[in-house]
N, C-alpha and C positions, 0 to 999 in steps of 0.2 A: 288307529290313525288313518286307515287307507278307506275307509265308511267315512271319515270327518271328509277329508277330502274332497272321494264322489260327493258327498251331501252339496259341498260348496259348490261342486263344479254344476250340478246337476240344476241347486236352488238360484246359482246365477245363467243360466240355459235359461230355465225359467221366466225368470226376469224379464231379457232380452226378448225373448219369444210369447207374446203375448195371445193363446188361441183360446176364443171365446164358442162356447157350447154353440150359436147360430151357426156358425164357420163352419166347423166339423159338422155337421147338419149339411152343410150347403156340399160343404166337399164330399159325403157320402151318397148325397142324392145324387150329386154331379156323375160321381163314379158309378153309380145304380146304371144312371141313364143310356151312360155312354156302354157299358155290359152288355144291356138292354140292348141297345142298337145295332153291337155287333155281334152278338146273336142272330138277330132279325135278319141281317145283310148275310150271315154268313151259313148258317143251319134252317133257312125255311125255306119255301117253294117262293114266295113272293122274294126275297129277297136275290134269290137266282134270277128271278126274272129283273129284278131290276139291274143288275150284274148286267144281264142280255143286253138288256135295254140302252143304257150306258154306252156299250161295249160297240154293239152295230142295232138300231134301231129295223132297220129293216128285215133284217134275217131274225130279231125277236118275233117279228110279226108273222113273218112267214110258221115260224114255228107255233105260234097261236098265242102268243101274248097279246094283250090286248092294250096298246102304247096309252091309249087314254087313260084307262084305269089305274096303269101304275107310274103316267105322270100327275093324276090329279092322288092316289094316294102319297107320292113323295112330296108333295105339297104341302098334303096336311101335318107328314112326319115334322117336316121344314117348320111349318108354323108353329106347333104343338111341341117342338124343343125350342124354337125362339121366344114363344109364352114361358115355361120352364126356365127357360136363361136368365129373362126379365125377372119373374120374381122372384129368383133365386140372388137374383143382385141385389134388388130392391131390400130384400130379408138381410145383409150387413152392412149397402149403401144408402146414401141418401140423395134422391130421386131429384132432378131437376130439368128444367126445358133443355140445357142446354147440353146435355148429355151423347149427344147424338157422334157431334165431330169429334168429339173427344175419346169416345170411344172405341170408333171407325178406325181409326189404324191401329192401336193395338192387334183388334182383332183381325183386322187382313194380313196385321205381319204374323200372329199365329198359324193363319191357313197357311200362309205361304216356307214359313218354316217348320210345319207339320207338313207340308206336302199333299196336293190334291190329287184326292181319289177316292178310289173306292174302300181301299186298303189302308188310309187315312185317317183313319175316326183317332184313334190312338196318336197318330200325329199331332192330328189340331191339340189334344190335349196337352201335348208335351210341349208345343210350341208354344203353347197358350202361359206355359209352368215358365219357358225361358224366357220368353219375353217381358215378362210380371218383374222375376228375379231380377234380369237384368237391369228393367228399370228402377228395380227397390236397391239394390246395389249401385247404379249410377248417381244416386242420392249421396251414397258417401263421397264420391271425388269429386263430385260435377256442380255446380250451382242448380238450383231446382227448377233454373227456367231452362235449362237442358235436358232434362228428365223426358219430357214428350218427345226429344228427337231418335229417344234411344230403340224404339219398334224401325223407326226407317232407318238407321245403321243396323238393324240384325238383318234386316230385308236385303238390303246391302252385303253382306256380307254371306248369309247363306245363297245368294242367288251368285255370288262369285264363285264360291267354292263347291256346294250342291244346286245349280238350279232345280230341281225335281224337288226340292224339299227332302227332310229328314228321311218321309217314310216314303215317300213319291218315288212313282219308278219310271225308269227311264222310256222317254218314246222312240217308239222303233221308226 
């Protein structure tokens, strides 16, 4: 009887929850990427330097970082995860001109409730996780021409209670 049960509970989970093989695709590369980068940022000689860099630009230099080199490499990091972003969207959305403003504040209410920095990469992600939810959950109470307001009431509401963001850390 208690197998009959789970069965039900499990095959109507199921149901409800709809995740398609591109998805898990898109969300393991996602997770790869972001590993990837804080790796990079956190166990190699360039990503200390960038830390420096960051940190007090001029005392990098003093110490012989070379500012050019590792603001035209964080550029390409920038771009070459913003390509990745793109067709990782594109792979379970569907693409159109007008994609732009619509997109744009989700995504800044992510940064800002991940918290910018260095120490953030993990943030933007999880920000990124709350703000989705929130608005796929604001769907059940709210009429769906509400739904877009819901990234600028979390912005709102973490910048009352955390300004620094989740992972953000306080300035001295």
């Amino acid at each position: 009887m208690f197998q009959s049960v789970l069965d039900g509970i499990l095959t109507g989970a199921i149901r409800l929850i709809l995740i398609k093989a591109d998805q898990v695709f898109v969300l393991v590369l996602a997770l790869v990427l972001m590993l990837a980068l804080h790796l990079v940022l956190t166990r190699t000689t360039f990503g200390f330097a960038l830390r420096a860099v960051a940190e007090t630009p001029a005392l990098a230099q003093v110490a012989g970082v070379r500012l050019s080199t590792v603001i035209a490499a964080v550029w390409i990091i920038a771009g070459s995860l913003s390509a990745a972003a793109g067709t990782l969207y594109a792979l379970i959305n569907q693409l159109n001109p007008m994609i732009g403003p619509v997109f744009l504040l989700p995504v800044f209410a992510a940064t800002i409730v991940g918290g910018i920095g260095i120490g953030s990469v993990y943030g933007a992600v999880l920000g990124g996780f709350i703000v989705e939810i929130a608005s796929g959950l604001a769907l059940l109470v709210l009429p769906s021409g509400y739904a877009p307001a819901m990234p600028f009431l979390i912005i709102l509401a973490v910048l009352k209670v955390r300004p620094q963001g989740l992972f953000g850390e306080e300035q001295r």
